[in-house]
BALUM-316542 format. One line per field, with one value per residue (C-alpha): residue number from 1; chain; x, y, z. Coordinates in Angstrom, 2 decimals. Each point is the difference from the previous one (the first is absolute). Example, Ala and Ser with C-alpha at 12.3 -4.5 7.8 and 13.67 -1.06 7.14 Angstrom:
BEGIN
num = 1, 2 $
cadena = A, A $
px = 12.30, 1.37 $
py = -4.50, 3.44 $
pz = 7.80, -0.66 $
This chain:
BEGIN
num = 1, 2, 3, 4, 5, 6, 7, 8, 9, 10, 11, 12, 13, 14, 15, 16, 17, 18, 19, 20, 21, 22, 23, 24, 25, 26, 27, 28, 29, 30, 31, 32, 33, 34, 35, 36, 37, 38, 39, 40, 41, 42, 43, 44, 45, 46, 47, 48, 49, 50, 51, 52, 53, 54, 55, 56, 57, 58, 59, 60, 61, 62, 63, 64, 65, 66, 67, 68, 69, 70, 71, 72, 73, 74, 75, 76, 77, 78, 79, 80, 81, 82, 83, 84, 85, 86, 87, 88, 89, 90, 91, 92, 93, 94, 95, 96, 97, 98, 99, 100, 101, 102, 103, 104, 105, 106, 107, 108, 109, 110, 111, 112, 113, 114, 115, 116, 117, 118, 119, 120, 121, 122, 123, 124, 125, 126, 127, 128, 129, 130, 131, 132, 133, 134, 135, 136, 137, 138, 139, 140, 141, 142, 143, 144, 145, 146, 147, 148, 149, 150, 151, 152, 153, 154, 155, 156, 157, 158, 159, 160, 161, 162, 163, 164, 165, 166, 167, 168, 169, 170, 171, 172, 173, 174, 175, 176, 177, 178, 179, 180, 181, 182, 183, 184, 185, 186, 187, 188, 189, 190, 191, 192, 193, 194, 195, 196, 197, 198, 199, 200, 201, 202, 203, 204, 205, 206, 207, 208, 209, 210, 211, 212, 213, 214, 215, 216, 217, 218, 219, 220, 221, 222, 223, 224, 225, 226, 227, 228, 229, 230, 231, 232, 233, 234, 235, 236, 237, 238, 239, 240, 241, 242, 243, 244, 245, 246, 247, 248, 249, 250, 251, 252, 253, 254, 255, 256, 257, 258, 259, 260, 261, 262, 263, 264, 265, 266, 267, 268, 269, 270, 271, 272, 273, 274, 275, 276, 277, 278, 279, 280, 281, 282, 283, 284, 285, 286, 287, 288, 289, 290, 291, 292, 293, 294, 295, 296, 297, 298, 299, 300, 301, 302, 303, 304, 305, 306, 307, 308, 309, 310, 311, 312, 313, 314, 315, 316, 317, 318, 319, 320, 321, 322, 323, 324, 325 $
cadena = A, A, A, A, A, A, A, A, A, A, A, A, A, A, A, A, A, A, A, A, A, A, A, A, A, A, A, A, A, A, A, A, A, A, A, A, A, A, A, A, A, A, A, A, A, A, A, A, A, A, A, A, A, A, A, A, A, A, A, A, A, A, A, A, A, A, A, A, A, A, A, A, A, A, A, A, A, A, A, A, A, A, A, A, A, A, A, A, A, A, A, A, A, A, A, A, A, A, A, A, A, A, A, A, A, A, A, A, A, A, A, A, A, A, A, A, A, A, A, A, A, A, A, A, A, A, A, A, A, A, A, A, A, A, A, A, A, A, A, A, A, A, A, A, A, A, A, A, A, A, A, A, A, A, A, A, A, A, A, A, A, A, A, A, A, A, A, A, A, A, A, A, A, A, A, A, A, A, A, A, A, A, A, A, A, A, A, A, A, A, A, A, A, A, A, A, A, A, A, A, A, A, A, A, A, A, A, A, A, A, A, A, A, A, A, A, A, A, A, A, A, A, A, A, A, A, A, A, A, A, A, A, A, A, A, A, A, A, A, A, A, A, A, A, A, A, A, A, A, A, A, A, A, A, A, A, A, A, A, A, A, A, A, A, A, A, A, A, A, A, A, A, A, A, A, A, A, A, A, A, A, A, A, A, A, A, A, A, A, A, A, A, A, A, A, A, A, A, A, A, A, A, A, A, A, A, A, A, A, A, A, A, A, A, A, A, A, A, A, A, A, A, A, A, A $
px = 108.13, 1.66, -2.24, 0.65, -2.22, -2.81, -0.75, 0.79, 2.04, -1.42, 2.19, -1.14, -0.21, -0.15, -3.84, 0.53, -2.17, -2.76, -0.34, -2.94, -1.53, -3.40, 1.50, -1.65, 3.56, 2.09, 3.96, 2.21, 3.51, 2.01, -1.58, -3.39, -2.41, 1.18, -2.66, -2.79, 0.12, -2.29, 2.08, 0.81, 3.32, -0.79, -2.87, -2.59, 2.05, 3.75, 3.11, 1.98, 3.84, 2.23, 2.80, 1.40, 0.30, -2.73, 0.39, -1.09, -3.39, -2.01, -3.75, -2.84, -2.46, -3.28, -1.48, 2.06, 2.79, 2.73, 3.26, 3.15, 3.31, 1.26, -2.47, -0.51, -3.55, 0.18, -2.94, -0.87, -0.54, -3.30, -0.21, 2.86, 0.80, -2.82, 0.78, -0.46, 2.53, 2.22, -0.25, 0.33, 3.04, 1.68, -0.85, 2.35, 2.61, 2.80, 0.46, 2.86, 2.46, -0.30, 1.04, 3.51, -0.13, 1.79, -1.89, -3.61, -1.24, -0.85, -1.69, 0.29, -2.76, 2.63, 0.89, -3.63, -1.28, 3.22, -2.01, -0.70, -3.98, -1.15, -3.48, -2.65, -2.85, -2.88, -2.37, 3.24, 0.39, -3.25, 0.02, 3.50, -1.48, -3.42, 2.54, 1.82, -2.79, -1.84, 3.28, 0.55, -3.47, 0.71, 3.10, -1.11, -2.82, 2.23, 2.12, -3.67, 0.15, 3.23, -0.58, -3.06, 2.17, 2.46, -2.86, -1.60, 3.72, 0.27, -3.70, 0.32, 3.26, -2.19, -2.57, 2.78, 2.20, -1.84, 2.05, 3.89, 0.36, -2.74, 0.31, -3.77, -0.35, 2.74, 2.30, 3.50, 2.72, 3.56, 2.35, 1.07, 3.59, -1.06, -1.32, 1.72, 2.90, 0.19, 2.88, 0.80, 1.54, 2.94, 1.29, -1.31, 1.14, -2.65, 2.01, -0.46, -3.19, -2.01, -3.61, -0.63, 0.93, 2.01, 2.05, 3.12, -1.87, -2.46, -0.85, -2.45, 1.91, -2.21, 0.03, -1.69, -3.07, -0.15, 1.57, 3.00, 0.66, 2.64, 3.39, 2.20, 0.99, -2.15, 0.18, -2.66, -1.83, -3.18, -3.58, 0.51, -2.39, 1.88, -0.46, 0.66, 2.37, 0.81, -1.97, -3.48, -1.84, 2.09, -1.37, -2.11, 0.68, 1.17, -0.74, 3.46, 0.96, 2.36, 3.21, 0.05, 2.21, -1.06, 1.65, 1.32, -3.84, -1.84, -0.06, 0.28, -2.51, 1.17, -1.75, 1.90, -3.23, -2.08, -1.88, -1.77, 1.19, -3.48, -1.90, 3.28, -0.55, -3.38, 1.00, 2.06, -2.17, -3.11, 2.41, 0.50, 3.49, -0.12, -0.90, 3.21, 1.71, 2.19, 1.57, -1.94, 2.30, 1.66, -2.92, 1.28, -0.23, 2.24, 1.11, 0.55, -3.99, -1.10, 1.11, -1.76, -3.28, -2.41, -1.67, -2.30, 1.31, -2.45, 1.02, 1.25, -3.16, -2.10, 2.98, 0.48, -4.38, 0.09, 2.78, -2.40, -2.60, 2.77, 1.16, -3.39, -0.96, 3.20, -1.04, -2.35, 1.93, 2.69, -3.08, -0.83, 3.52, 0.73, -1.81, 2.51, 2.36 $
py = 57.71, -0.38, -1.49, 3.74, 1.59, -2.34, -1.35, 1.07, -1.99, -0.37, -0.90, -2.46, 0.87, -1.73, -1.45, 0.04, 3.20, -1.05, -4.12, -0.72, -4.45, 1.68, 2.86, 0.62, 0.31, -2.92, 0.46, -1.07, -1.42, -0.71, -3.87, 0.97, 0.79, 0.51, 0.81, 3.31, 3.54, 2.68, 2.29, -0.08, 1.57, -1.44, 0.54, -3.15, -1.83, 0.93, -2.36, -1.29, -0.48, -1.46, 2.39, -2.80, -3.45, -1.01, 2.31, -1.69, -0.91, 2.71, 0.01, 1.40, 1.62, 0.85, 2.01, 2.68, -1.55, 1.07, -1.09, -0.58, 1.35, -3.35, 0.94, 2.44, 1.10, 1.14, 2.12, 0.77, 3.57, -1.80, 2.80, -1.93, -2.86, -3.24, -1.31, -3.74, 0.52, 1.66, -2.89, -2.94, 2.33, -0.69, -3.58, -0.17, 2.44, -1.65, 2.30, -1.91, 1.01, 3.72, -1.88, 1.60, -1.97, -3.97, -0.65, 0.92, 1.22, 3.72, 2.78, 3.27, 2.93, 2.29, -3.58, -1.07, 3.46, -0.51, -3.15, 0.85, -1.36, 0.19, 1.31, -0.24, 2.11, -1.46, -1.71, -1.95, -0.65, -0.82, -3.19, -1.13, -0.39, -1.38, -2.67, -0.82, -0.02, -3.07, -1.65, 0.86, -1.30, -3.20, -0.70, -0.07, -2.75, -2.00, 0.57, -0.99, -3.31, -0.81, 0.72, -2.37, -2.49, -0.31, -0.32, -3.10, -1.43, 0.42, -1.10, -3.06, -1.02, 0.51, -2.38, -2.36, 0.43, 2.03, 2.85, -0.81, 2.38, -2.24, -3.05, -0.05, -3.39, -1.48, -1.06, -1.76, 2.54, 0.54, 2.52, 2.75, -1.57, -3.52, 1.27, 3.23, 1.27, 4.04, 1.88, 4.02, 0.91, 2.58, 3.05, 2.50, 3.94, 2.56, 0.95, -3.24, 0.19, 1.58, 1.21, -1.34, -3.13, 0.43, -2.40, 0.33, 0.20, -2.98, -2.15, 1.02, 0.85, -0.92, 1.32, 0.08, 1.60, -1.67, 1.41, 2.42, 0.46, -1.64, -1.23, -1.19, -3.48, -2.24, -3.12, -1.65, -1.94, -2.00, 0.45, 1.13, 1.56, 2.95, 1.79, 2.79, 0.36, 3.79, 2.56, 1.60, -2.47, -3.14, -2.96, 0.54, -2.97, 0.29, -2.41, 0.25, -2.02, 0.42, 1.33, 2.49, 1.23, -0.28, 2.66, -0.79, 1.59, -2.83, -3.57, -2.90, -2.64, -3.53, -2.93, -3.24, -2.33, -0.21, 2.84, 1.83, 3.82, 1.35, -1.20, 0.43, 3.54, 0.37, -2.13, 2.65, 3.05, -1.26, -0.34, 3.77, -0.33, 3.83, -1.57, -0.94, 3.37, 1.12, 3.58, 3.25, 2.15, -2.19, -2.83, -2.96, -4.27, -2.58, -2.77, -1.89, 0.76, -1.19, -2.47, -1.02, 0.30, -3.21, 0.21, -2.17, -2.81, -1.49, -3.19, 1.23, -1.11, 2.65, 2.60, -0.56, 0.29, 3.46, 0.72, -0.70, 2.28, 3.04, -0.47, -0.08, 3.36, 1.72, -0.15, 1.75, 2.73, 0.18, 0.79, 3.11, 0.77, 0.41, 3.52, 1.48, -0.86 $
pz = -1.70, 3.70, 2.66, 1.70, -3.28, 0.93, 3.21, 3.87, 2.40, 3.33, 2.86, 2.70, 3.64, 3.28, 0.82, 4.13, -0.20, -1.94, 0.64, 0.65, -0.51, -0.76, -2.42, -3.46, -1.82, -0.59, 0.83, -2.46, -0.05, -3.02, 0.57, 0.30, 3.05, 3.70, 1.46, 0.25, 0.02, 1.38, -2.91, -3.59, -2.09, -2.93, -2.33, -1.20, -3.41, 0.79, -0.64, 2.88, -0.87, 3.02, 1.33, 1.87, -0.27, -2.30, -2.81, -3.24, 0.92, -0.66, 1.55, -1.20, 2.54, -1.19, 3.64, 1.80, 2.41, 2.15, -0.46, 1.74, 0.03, -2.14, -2.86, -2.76, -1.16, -3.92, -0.74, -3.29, -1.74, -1.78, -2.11, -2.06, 1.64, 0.83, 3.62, -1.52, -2.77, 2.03, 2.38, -2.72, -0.89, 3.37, -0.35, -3.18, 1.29, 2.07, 2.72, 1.49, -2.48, 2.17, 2.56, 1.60, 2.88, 0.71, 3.16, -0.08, -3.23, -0.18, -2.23, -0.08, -0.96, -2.12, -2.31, 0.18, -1.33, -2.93, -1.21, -4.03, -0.82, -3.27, -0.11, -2.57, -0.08, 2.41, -2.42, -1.07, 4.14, 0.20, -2.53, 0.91, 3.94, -1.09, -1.85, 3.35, 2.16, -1.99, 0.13, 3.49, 0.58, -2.21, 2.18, 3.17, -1.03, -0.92, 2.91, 1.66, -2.06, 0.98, 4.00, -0.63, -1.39, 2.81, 2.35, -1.68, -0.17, 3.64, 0.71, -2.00, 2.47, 2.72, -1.20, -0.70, 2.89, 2.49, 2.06, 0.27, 2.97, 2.06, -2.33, 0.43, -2.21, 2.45, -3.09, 0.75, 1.31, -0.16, 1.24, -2.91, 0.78, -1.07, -3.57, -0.67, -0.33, 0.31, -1.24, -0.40, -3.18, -0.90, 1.09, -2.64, 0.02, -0.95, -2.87, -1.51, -0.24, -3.16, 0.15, -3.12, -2.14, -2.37, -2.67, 2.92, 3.12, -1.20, 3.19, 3.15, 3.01, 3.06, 3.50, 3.20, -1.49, -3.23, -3.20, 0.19, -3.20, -3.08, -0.11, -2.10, 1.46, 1.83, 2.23, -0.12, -2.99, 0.90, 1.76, 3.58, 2.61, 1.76, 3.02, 1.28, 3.17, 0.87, -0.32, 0.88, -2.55, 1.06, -0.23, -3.20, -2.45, -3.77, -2.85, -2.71, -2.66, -2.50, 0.56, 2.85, 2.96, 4.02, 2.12, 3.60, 1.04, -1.90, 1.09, -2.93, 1.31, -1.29, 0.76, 0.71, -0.51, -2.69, -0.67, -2.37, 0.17, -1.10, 3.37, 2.07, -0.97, 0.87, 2.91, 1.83, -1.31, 2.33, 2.77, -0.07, 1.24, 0.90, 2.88, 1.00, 0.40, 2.26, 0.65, 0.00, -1.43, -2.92, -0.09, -1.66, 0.25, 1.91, -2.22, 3.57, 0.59, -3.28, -0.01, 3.66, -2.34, -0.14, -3.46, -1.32, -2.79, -2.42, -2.62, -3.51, -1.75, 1.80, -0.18, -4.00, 0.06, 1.92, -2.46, -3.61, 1.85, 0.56, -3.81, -1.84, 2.03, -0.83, -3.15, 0.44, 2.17, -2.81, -2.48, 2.92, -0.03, -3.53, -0.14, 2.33, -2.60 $
């Protein structure tokens, strides 16, 4: 069957008319909530599908909503069709090979209501969801555990070191300069860049917001922090090791002291360098300001102790993590 046999495509509209901060319907983009509507298109337990931009994330919305003109609502003829399996349907489906467009991606209704779905009868829907809902469930615990996890790593630098940003335990300082060195990677074109790994395209690519994707040659081969220099999220900082490629948006951070990579990191993620950006339109970092920063510097001994701590509760995160797997 076509999606057209079993479910109705509801276009997004404008929410001027209806906004409303105290509305009872939530307004959806293809990312999630805007904001509140005093009016509803879409029925309680439809999928939303991105038209634009974001358009292999599908959400699934379990009151009635309105959405925007960048988002699809996919409601489901129930007499054949469940709204959950049709929406752990889209989850699996890569949408972005409908994708026509090479700026912003794009759908279409006429190729969305082309998409073949193979549907068993609805007892056989019924178990497949009740399945992925306990592993749905299951997942996001752990994802729970492993939030948890990062908070006691970053609470337990606190007790040690106090606040970097305030240096509330009034530790020794140097300038980032002194300890650091900070260097953007390559120029790397879209097109060499694969979603997925792959036995060619075998080593993370990372940009300004973290990991791009795989390549097939990389350039650097070690434990490095990374951050982020261009970019809405710049300034967020990356753990790699391994073999693995930087892009001209992702700063190598090198130290030249000793120092022991696993509390640098933490280091310069409690100094929430997203503090540091400048332009509104294209935010992004200043090498030149970065390296202005005082941070605090601690002897090796308590650096290498932080460091024990970080590996004996990865551990446990890499138990968490192996059920995503």
């Amino acid at each position: 069957m076509r999606f057209e046999d079993v479910l109705e495509i509801k276009n997004g509209r404008n929410q001027k008319a209806v906004e409303n901060p105290g509305g009872q319907y939530p307004i959806y983009g293809s990312g999630g909530i805007m904001g509140y509507a005093n009016d509803y298109i879409c029925d309680a337990q439809t999928v939303i599908i991105g038209r634009k931009g974001n358009i292999n994330s599908p959400i699934f919305v379990e009151e009635a909503f309105w959405n925007v003109d960048t988002a699809f609502g996919l409601s489901a003829n129930r007499d054949v069709l469940l709204p959950r399996y049709l929406y752990y349907f889209c989850k699996k489906f890569d949408f972005k090979r409908l994708n026509k467009t090479v700026t912003i991606p794009s759908l279409t209704k006429s190729d969305l209501l082309k998409i073949e779905i193979d549907l068993p009868d609805l007892e056989k829907q019924h178990d497949v969801v009740d399945q992925l809902v306990k592993i749905e469930r299951i997942i996001t615990l752990r994802k729970q555990e492993l939030e948890f996890l990062d908070e006691l790593i970053k609470a337990r630098f606190i007790e040690m070191f106090g606040d970097p940003i305030i240096n509330s335990k009034h530790l020794e300082t140097k300038e980032l300069k002194d300890v650091l060195m900070l260097k953007a990677g390559d120029f790397t074109a879209a097109s060499e860049i694969s979603d997925d790994m792959s036995e060619i395209n075998q080593y993370p690519c990372y940009g300004g917001n973290g990991v791009r994707g795989y390549v097939s040659k990389y350039n650097q081969d070690g434990e490095y922090s990374i951050i982020g220099r261009q970019g809405a999220l710049s300034g967020n900082v990356q753990f790699a090791s391994g073999k693995f490629k930087n892009t001209e948006h992702a700063l190598l951070v090198t130290p030249i002291v000793e120092m022991n990579n696993i509390w640098l990191n933490q280091l310069l993620i409690n100094l929430d360098l997203k503090r540091y950006q400048t332009g509104a339109a294209q935010p992004g970092l200043s090498v030149k300001n970065l390296q202005e920063i005082e941070i605090i510097y601690v002897p090796i001994d308590k650096q290498n102790q932080f460091a024990s701590f970080v590996e004996q509760t990865n551990k446990s995160k890499s138990c968490n993590s192996s059920c995503f797997r």
